[in-house]
C-alpha positions as CSV (number, residue, x, y, z in Angstrom):
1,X,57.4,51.9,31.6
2,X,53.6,52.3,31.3
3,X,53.5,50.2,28.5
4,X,55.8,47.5,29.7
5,X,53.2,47.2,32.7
6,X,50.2,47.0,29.8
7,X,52.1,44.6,28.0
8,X,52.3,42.2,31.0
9,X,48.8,42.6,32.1
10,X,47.7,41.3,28.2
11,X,49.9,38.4,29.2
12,X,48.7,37.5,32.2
13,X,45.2,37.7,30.9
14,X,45.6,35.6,28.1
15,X,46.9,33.1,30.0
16,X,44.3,33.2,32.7
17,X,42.0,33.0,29.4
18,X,44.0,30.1,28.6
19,X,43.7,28.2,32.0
20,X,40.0,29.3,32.5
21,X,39.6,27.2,29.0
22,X,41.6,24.1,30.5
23,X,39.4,24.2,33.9
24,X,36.5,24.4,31.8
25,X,37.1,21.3,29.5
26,X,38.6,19.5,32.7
27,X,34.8,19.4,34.2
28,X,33.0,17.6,31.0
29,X,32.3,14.2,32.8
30,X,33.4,11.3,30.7
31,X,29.8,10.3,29.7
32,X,29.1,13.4,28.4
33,X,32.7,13.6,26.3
34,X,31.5,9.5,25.1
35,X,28.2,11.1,23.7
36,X,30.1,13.8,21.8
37,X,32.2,11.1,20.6
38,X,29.4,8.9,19.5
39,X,28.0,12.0,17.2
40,X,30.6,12.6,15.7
41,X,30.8,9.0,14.2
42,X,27.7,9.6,12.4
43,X,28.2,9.5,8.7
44,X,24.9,11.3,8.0
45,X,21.9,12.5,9.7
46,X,18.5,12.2,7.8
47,X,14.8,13.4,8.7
48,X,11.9,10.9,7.7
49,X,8.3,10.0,8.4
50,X,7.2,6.0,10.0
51,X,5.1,4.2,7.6
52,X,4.0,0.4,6.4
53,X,6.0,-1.7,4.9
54,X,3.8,-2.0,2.5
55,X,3.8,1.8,2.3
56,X,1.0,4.1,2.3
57,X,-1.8,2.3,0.1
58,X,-4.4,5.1,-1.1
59,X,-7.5,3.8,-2.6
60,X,-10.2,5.7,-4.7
61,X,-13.0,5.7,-6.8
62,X,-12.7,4.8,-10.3
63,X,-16.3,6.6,-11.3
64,X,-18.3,9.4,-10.2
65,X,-21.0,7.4,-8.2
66,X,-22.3,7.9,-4.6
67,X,-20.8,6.2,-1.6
68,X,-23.8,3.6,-0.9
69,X,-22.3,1.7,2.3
70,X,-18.9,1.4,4.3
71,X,-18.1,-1.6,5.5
72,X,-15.0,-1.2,7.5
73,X,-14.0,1.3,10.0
74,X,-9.9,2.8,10.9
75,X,-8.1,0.0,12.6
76,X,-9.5,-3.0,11.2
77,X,-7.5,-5.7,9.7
78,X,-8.1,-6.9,6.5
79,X,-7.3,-9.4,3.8
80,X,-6.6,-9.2,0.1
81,X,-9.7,-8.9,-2.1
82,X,-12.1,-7.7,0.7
83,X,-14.9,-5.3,0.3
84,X,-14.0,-2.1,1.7
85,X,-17.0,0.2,0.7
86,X,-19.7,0.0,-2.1
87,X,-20.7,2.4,-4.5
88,X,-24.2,2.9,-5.2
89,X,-24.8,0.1,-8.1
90,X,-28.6,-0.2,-8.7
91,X,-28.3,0.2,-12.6
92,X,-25.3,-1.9,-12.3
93,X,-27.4,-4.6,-11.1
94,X,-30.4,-4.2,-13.6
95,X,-28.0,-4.1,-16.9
96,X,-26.3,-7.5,-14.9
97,X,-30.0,-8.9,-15.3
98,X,-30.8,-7.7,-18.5
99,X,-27.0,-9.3,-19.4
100,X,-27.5,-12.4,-18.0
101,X,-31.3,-12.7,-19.1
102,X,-30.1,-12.2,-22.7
103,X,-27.0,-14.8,-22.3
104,X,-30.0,-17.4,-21.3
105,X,-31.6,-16.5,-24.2
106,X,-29.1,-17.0,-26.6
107,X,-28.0,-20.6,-25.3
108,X,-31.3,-22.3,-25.2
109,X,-31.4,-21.1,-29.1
110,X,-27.7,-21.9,-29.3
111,X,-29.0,-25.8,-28.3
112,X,-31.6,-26.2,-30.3
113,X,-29.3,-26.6,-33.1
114,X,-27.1,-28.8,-34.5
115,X,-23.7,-28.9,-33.9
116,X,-21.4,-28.4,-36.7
117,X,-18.9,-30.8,-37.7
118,X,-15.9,-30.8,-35.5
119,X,-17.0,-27.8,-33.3
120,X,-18.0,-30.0,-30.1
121,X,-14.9,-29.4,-28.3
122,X,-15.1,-25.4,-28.9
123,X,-18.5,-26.0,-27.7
124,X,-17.4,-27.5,-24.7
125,X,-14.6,-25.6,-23.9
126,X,-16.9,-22.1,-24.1
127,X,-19.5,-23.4,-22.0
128,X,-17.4,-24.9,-19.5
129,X,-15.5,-21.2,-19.5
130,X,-19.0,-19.3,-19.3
131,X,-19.7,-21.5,-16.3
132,X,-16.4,-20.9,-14.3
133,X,-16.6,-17.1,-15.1
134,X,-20.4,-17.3,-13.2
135,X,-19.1,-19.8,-10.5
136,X,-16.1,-16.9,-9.4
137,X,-18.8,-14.2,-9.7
138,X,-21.2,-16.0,-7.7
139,X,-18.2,-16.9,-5.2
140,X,-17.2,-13.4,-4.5
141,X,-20.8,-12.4,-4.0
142,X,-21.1,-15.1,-1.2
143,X,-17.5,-14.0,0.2
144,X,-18.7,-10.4,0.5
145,X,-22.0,-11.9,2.0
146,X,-19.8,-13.3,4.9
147,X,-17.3,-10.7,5.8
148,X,-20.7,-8.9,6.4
149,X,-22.5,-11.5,8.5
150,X,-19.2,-11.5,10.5
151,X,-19.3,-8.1,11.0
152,X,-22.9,-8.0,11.9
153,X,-21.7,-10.2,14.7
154,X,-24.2,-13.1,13.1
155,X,-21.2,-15.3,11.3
156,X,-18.1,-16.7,12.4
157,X,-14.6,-16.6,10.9
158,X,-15.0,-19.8,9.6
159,X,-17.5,-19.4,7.5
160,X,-15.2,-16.5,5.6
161,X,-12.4,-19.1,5.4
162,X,-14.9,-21.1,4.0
163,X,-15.9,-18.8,1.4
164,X,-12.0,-17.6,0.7
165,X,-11.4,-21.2,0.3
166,X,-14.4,-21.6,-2.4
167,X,-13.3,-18.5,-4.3
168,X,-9.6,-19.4,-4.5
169,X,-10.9,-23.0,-5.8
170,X,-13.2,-21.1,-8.4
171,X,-10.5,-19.1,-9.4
172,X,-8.5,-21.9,-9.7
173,X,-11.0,-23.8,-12.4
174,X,-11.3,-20.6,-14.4
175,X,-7.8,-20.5,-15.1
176,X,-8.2,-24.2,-16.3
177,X,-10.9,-23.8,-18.5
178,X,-9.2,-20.5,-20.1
179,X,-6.6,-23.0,-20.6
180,X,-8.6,-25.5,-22.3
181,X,-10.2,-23.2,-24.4
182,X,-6.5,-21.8,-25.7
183,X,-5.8,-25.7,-26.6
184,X,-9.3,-26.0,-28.8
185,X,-9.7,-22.8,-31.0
186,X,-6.2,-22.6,-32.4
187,X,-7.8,-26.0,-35.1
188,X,-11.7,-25.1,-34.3
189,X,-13.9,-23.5,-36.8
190,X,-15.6,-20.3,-36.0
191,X,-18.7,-20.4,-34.6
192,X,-21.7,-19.0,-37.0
193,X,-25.1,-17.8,-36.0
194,X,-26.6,-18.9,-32.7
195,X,-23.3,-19.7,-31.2
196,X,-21.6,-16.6,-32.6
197,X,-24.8,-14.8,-30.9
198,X,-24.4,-16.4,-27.4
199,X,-20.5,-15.6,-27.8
200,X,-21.6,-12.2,-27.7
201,X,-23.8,-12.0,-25.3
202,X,-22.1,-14.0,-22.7
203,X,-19.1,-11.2,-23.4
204,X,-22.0,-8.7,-22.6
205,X,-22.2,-10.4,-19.7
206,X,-18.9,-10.5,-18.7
207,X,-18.4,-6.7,-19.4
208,X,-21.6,-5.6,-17.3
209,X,-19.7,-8.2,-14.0
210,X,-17.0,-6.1,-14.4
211,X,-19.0,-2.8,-13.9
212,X,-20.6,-4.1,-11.1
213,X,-17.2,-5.8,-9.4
214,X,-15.8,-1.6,-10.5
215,X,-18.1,-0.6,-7.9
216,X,-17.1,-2.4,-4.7
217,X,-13.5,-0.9,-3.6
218,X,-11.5,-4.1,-2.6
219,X,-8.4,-4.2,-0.5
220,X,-5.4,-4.9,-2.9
221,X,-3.2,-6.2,-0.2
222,X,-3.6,-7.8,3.5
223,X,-3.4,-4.8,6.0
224,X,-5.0,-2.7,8.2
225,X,-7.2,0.2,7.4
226,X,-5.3,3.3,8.5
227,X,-8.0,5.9,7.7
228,X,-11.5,5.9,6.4
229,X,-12.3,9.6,4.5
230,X,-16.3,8.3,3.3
231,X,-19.5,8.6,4.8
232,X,-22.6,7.2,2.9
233,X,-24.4,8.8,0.6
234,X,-21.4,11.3,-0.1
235,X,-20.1,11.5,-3.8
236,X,-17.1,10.0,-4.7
237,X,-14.8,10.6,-7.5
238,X,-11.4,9.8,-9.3
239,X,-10.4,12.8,-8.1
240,X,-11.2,13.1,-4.5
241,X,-9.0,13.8,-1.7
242,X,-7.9,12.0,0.6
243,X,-7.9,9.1,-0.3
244,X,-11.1,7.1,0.5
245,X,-9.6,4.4,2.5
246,X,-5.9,4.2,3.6
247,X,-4.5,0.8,4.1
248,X,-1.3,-0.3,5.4
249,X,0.7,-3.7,6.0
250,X,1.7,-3.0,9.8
251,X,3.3,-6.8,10.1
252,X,6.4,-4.2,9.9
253,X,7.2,-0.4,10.1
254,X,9.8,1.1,7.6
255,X,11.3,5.0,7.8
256,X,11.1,6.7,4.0
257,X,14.1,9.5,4.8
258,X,15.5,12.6,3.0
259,X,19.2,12.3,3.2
260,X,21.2,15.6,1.8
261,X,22.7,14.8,-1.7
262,X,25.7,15.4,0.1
263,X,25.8,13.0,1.7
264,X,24.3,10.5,-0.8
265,X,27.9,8.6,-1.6
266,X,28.2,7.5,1.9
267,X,25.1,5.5,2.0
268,X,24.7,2.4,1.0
269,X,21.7,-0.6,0.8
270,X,22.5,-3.0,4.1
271,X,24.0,0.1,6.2
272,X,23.3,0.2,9.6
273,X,20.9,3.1,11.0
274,X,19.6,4.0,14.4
275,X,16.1,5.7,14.1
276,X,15.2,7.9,16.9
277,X,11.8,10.5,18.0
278,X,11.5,13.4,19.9
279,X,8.7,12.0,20.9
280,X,10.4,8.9,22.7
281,X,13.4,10.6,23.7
282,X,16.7,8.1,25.0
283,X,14.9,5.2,22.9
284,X,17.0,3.8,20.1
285,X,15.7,1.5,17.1
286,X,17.8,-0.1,14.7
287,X,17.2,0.1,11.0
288,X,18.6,-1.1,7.8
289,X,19.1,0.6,4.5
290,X,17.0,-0.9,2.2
291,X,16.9,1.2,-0.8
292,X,18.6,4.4,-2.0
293,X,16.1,6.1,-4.7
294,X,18.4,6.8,-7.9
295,X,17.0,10.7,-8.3
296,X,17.4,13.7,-6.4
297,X,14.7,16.4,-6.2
298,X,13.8,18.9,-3.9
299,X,12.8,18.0,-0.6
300,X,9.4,17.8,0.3
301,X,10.0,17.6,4.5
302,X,7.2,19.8,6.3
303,X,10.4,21.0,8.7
304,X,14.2,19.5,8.3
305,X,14.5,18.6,12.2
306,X,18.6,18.3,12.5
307,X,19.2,20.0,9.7
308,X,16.8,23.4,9.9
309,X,18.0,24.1,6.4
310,X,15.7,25.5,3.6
311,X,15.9,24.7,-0.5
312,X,17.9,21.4,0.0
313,X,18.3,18.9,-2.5
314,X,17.7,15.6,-1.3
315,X,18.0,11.5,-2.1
316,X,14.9,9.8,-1.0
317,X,15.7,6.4,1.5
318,X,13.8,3.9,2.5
319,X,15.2,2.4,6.0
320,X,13.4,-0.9,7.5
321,X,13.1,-1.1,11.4
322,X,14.1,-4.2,13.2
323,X,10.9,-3.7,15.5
324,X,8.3,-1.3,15.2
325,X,9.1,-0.1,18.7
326,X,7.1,3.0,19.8
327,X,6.4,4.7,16.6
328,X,3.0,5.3,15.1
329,X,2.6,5.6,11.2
330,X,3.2,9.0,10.3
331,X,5.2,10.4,12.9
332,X,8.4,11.7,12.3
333,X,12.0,10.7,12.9
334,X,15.5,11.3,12.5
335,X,17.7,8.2,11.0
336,X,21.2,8.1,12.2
337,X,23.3,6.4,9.6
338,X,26.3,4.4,11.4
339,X,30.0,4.1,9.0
């Protein structure tokens, strides 16, 4: 009889276990049971960082050479082909003059002779070359010379446009005259003595521009300066770090993701994604797949946010917000990839 009575009381527990359970799930509200719902339709879950569209442009030195002046500070925007700091350049400058000096040289000898039967449009076409080379030299000098008077709060942004306009128009005529020189020399005779000798030294010339232009550190790219890591008079080198200057294109923001190789056949370019911060919780911004990276290595995420998993294997992604929202460059996400 005793254990007919203990078998009844296991009964009636289990069911009151069983009711307890139904009261239980009868009090999640329908919102709450919608949001469940809308998790579970997820296909994947992926932790990522906010950066440019452009990406996360890290600029250096190319020598060993100390910093002589910055010229922009963190915030600032900036277009393609401005200075951004200069290295110090004074021999730079003094084997320009010796270069240029020499070149002078070399054509007033070059003139003084003859010229030899059917060379007179080589002739032309090399001078008329050695003069755009100097006029887009000269151009970029007087550009750099107005970003700075604008910045010293003594120039006006239309005297840079100016100058932008005359370097473009410079650049413009070089590319002519390298043209016209092509058409000439393929039936031209060779030049000999004095013009052979200015040839030269006019290619001295152009070699000691290009050291000096090697030490002004230019914006590749029309942006905004992220980060500034130089201070004059410092040493800079190939292999410093940071980066000197940081530049980004914030015209639009873009999410660079570490999806689990898992889940890598699921995701496609043109997918739908929802891009979300603890930082800004309850506040939603859409995304698009834009580009599925075609290796898997390990990842390289400070902290896996959803995931807290260690050792994973991962498929980089790059996801493009609609609107940069409230994110700041850097900051980190989670992307929610929608079927």
């Amino acid at each position: 009889m005793t254990s007919a009575v203990s078998h009844r009381a296991a009964l009636g527990l289990a069911a009151a276990a069983v009711l307890a359970l139904a009261a239980a799930s009868a009090w999640v509200t329908p919102a709450a049971r919608a949001a469940n719902a809308q998790e579970e339709r997820w296909l994947a879950v992926a932790p990522g960082r906010v950066e440019p569209a452009s990406g996360l442009v890290k600029l250096g030195a190319p020598v060993v050479a100390p910093i002589q002046e910055v010229l922009v500070k963190p915030n600032e925007t900036v277009f393609a082909g401005q200075a951004l700091l200069r290295l110090a350049d004074a021999e730079a400058r003094a084997q320009l003059a010796s270069a240029e000096a020499q070149a002078a040289m070399r054509k007033r000898v070059r003139n003084k002779e003859s010229t030899p039967s059917g060379a007179g449009p080589r002739r032309r076409a090399e001078d008329g070359l050695a003069d755009a080379q100097a006029a887009v030299f000269e151009a970029r000098v007087a550009l750099d010379k107005a970003v700075a008077e604008r910045r010293a709060g003594r120039g006006a942004d239309g005297e840079v446009d100016s100058a932008r306009t005359q370097l473009a128009t410079a650049q413009a005529k070089l590319d002519q005259q390298a043209d016209e020189l092509r058409k000439v020399t393929a039936d031209a005779p060779l030049p000999i003595n004095a013009e052979g000798q200015l040839n030269v030294a006019r290619s001295d010339l152009q070699a000691a521009r290009a050291t000096m232009e090697k030490l002004t550190i230019r914006a590749p790219l029309d942006g905004t300066v992220l980060q500034v890591n130089a201070r004059a008079g410092e040493i800079a080198s190939p292999q410093s770090t940071p980066p000197l200057v940081l530049l980004g294109d914030m015209s639009s923001l873009r999410v660079r993701a570490e999806l689990d190789q898992r889940d890598l056949d699921k995701i496609k370019p043109g997918q739908q994604a929802v891009v979300r911060s603890d930082a800004f919780r309850g506040r939603d911004v859409a995304g698009k797949v834009a580009a599925v990276a075609p290796l898997v290595e390990s990842s390289r995420a400070a902290a896996l946010s959803q995931r807290n998993m260690t050792d994973v294997d991962v498929v980089e992604v790059l996801v493009d917000l609609a609107e940069p929202g409230p994110f700041a460059v850097g900051m980190k996400v989670d992307v929610y990839f929608k079927p």
